[in-house]
TORKEBA-712924 format. One record per residue (C-alpha): residue in one letter; x, y, z. Coordinates in steps of 0.1 Angstrom, whole numbers, plus 5000, padded with zeros to 4 digits. Layout:
<pts>
AXYZ ...
</pts>
This chain:
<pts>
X369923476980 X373223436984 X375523326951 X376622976961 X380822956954 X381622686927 X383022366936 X385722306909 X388122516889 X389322356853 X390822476827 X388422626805 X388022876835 X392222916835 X391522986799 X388723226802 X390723426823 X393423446797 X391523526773 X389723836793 X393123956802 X392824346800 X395424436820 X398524616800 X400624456775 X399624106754 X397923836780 X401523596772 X403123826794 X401423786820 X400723456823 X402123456859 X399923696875 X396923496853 X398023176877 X398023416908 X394523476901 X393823126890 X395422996926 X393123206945 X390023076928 X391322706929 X391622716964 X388322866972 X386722576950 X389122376969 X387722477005 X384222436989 X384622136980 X386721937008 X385822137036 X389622247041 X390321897041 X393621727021 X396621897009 X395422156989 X399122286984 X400221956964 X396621966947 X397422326934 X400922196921 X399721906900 X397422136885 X399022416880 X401822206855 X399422026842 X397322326831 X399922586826 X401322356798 X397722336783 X397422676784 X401222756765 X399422406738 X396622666732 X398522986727 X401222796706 X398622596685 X396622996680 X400023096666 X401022796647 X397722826626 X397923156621 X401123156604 X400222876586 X397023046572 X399623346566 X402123186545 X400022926528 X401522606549 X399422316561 X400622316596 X399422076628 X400022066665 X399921756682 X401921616716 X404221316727 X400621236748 X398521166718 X401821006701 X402020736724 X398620596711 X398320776677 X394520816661 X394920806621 X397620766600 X398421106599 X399821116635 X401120726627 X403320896604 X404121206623 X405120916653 X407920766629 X409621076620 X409721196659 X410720816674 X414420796687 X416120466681 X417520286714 X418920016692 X417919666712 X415619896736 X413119946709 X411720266695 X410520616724 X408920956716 X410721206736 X409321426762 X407221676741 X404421856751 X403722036718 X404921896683 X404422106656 X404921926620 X403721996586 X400821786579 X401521796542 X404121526545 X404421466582 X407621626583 X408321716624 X409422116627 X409822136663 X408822056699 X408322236728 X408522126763 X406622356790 X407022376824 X406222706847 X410122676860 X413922516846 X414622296874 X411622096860 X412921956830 X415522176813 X418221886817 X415721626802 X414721836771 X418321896765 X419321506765 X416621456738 X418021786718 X421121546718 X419521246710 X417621396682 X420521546668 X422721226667 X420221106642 X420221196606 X416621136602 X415521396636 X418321636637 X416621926615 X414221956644 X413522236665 X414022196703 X412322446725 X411822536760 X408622766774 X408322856807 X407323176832 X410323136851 X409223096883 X413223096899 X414223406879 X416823146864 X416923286833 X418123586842 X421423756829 X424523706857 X425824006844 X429724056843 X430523896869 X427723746883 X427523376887 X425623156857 X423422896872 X423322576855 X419922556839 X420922836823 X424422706809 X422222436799 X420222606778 X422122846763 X424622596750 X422622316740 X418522386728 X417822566699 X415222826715 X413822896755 X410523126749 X409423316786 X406623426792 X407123766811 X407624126801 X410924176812 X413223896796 X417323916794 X416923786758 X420423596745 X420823446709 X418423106727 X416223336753 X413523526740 X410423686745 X407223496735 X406823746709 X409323616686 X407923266681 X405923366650 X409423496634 X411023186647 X408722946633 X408323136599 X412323076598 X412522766607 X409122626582 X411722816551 X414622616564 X413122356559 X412522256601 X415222446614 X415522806619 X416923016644 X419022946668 X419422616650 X421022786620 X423222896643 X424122536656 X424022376622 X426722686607 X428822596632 X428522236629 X429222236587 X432122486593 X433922186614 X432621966592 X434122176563 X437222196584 X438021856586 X437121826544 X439622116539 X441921856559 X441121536542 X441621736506 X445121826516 X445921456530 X444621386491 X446621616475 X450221516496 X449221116488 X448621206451 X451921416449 X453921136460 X452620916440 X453821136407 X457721126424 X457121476440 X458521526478 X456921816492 X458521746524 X461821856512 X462921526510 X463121346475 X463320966489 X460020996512 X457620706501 X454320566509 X454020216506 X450120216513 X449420476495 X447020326473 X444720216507 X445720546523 X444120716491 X441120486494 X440420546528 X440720916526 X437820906492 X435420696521 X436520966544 X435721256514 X432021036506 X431121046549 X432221426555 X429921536520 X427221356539 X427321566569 X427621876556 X424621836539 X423021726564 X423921976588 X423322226556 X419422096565 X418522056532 X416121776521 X418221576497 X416221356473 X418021096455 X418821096416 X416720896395 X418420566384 X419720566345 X421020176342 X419719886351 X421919866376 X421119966410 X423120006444 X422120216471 X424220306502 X421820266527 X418020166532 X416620506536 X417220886523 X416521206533 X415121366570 X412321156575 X412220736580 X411120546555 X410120206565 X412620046594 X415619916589 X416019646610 X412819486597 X413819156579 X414019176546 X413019546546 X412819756514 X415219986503 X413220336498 X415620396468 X413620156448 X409920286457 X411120666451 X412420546416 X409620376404 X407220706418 X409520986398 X409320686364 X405520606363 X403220806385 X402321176391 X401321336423 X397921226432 X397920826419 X397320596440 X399820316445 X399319966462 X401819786479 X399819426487 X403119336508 X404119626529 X406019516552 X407419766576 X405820036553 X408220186531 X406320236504 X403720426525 X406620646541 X407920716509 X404720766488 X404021016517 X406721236512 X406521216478 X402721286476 X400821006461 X398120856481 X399220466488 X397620186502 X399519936521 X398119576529 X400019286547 X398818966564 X400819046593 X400319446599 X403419596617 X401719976620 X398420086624 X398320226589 X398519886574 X395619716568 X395619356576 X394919166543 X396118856522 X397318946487 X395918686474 X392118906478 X392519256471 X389419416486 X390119696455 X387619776419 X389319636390 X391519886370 X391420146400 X395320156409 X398120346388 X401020156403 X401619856422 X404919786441 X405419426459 X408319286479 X407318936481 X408818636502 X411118416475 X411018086492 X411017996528 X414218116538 X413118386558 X410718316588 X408618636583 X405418526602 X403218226617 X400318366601 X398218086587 X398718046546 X401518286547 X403318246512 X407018246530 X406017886546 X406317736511 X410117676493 X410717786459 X411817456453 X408117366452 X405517436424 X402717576452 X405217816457 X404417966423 X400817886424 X400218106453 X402218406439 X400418326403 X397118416422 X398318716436 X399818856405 X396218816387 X394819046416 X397019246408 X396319276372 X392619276383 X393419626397 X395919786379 X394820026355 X395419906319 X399020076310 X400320126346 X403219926360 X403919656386 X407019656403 X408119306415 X411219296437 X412418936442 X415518696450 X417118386440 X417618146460 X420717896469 X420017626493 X421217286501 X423617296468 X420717376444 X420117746424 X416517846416 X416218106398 X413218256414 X413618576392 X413618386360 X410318216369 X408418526382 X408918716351 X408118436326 X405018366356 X403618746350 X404518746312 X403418426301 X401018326329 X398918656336 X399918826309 X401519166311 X404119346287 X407519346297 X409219706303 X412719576323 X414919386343 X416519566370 X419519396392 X419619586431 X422919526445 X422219376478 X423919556510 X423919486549 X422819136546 X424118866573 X425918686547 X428418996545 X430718866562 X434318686560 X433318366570 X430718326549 X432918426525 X435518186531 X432717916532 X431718076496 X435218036479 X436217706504 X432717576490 X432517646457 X429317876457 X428518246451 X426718456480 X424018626466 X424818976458 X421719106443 X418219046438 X415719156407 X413019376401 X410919266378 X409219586359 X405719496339 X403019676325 X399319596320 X398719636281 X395719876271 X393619546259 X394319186266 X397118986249 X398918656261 X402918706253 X404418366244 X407818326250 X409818116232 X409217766241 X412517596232 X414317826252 X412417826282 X412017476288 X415617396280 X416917586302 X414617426328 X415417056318 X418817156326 X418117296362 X416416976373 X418616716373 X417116546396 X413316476383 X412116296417 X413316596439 X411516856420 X408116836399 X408817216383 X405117266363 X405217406331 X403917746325 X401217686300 
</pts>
């Protein structure tokens, strides 16, 4: 009886097929005589199947790109686990695909660090077939984009090699090309042999092109498949860049370095002048600016120390704060996002990665009730404590939806808490229903509503761990509250924790900062809010009520409401 010929070719035959390769040299090199084969028993399934029917030719093409960059997933992800069973590194391989709709929080995370920001356009993965990342902290190593030829996609994966570079928080990552080379356009032009553009492309602008053939015209980007393990082992020590990329980011901090060598000399000519010294040959040259030239070159100095560590691709983690005064530069640190910046009222990571290195140790848990746009999750993950985040209005899938005023925790099963909370309704952060920023500070169910939350959260605090409690003032219609004030004397008095601190957070990027609300400010006779407070408490070991003084407290409320009918403050009692 004759053997009936099968109807359909998939992939687990195109990978059976590599994986019984027994011809000579490693099966990578020969992934193109693999295909030949592959075509040949595609069609025949083909013919089976259709009757000759259709067009197999454009049938065989889908597949063979769709398959031939499963095929390069599955050698890579082999590789990638190997090495990281080698060297002792938690390693994971995922792709844009599985990105777009990602299952988990682990590739949630790994999403955010890979996302390139198109300002008003929103938030897009690039074009990555394979992402390899460290799932220890979600940290994104590299991506590789696979087609069997260069015409394909080589001038896409070199736009987002750009893109991810002009970003401080994506530009340690690894872009890579694999492909079989269908055109022969990799190929060395020799001396004086013309250079085809896919090739200029490459060699000047990715970090590595890996072909899969035995005969390769390997240049400091092209190389054999063969030297992807080295590759990746260099660029996991780097820190996500290795390679070729080293090569990019020396040349990138020797112009930076360049232009700091510059700005030092500009300093030193300013500063000579200043003393009476000419060192133009000529005694009466002055500056009259040279007080905002000298100011301007120090910003200068600050920027250019910036890039070259950054293009140094080091990890820089922030100094732990010694005063009670606290101003940060900018929302996030480091090479990896941290909540988003253009959330309203977002959080700077500064104050979460301060509050971890002071009172936890890898492994606590800590509870934001409040997360917002998930800093404290981004930053608890890099930092490795385990976290939960809650909000009633979830912006990522690795916030749970819940109101603060239930925590669905044990009691005395968290080691920190850190909450952000609304401080009036200034800010429209929601239209969920019994959302605490619908009611003014000017009100006492303002107060009542936080009260509750701040007993949950002593419900679940463990006894001697800390709550952080970041919080505003507020200045509206003519009138100061000092939200702050009443917090603290709310957890202290009210709930009853131990007071550790008062912290003031110099506020930044706000959009008050600007002149004419500063001419308003001065024309007006009122002070823009430069700051807000975070409120640092701890739960004591057993149960004690701390009674603040009473005189003080309530005269120094009888004095901020003037007018009794407009506000019914409640005494804290």
């Amino acid at each position: 009886m004759a053997v009936k010929a099968p109807t359909k070719f998939e992939f687990e035959d195109l990978l059976c097929l590599y994986e019984d390769w027994d011809g000579p040299g490693e099966a990578h090199e020969h992934i193109q005589e693999i295909l030949a084969v592959a075509e040949k028993r595609h069609k025949q399934a083909w013919e089976c199947r259709k009757g000759g029917n259709g067009d197999w030719g454009q049938a065989w093409r889908g597949w063979k790109g769709k398959n031939f960059q499963r095929l390069v997933s599955e050698i890579t992800k082999g590789e990638v686990l190997r090495v990281g069973e080698e060297i002792g590194a938690n390693l994971g391989v995922t792709s844009d695909e599985q990105l777009v709709d990602p299952k988990g929080r682990d590739l949630c995370q790994v999403k955010r660090n890979l996302v390139v920001d198109f300002g008003t356009y929103g938030m897009h993965l690039p074009d990555a077939d394979i992402v390899i990342y460290n799932e220890s902290n979600h940290r994104i190593i590299a991506v590789v984009s696979c087609k069997t030829s260069l015409r394909e996609r080589i001038a896409q994966t070199a736009y987002w090699k750009l893109k991810l570079f002009s970003d401080e928080l994506t530009r340690h990552i690894v872009v890579t090309f694999c492909t079989i080379d269908n055109d022969d356009a990799l190929k060395s032009p020799g001396d004086m042999g013309k250079i085809k553009k896919p090739y200029a492309i490459l060699n000047s602008e990715l970090d590595a092109a890996y072909v899969l053939k035995p005969d390769v015209d390997e240049t400091h980007v092209i190389r054999r498949f063969s030297s992807f393990e080295n590759d990746l082992k260099s660029w996991i020590d780097d820190g996500g860049g290795g390679g070729a990329v080293s090569q990019n980011r020396s040349r990138q901090a020797l112009r930076i370095a360049e232009q700091y060598q510059r700005a030092l000399d500009a300093r030193r000519i300013l500063r000579a002048h200043q003393r009476g010294a000419s060192l133009f040959g000529d005694p009466d040259t002055t500056f009259d600016n040279a007080n905002d030239e000298l100011t301007s070159i120090r910003q200068r100095l600050r920027t250019l120390e910036r890039q070259l560590i950054d293009a140094s691709g080091v990890e820089q983690k922030p100094d732990v704060e010694a005063t009670t005064l606290w101003d940060f530069p900018t929302q996030s640190y480091g090479n990896t996002r941290k909540g988003d910046s253009k959330y309203q009222g977002v959080t700077p990571a500064f104050i979460i990665y301060n509050m971890l290195q002071r009172y936890t140790e890898p492994g606590d848990l800590v509870l934001d009730p409040m997360c917002g746009s998930g800093t404290t999750i981004d930053v608890c993950n890099d930092e490795g404590r385990d976290v939960i985040g809650y909000d009633i209005n979830p912006t990522r899938p690795d916030i749970v939806q819940n109101d603060a005023r239930h925590i669905p925790l044990h009691d005395h099963s968290v080691d920190m808490v850190f909450i952000d909370s609304p401080y009036g309704d200034n800010v429209n952060y929601n239209d969920q229903p019994g959302n605490i920023g619908q009611y003014s500070a000017e009100l006492n169910q303002f107060y009542d509503e936080l009260r509750t939350v701040a007993q949950e959260l002593y419900r679940v605090l463990k006894p001697g761990k800390t709550l952080g409690w970041l919080i505003g003032d507020q200045w509206v219609r003519r009138l100061f509250t000092p939200v702050g004030m009443y917090i603290y004397q709310m957890l202290v008095d009210d709930v009853g924790f131990i007071p550790i601190d008062w912290i003031v957070v110099a506020r930044r990027n706000q959009s008050s900062n600007t002149g004419l609300w500063a001419y308003r400010a001065r024309h007006h006779n009122f002070y823009l809010r430069g700051h807000k407070h975070l409120l640092l408490v701890r739960k004591p070991e057993r149960r004690v009520v701390h009674v603040a003084p009473e005189r003080i407290v309530q005269s120094g409320r009888d004095a901020l409401t003037r007018d009794p009918e407009a506000r019914d403050w409640k005494k804290y009692k």
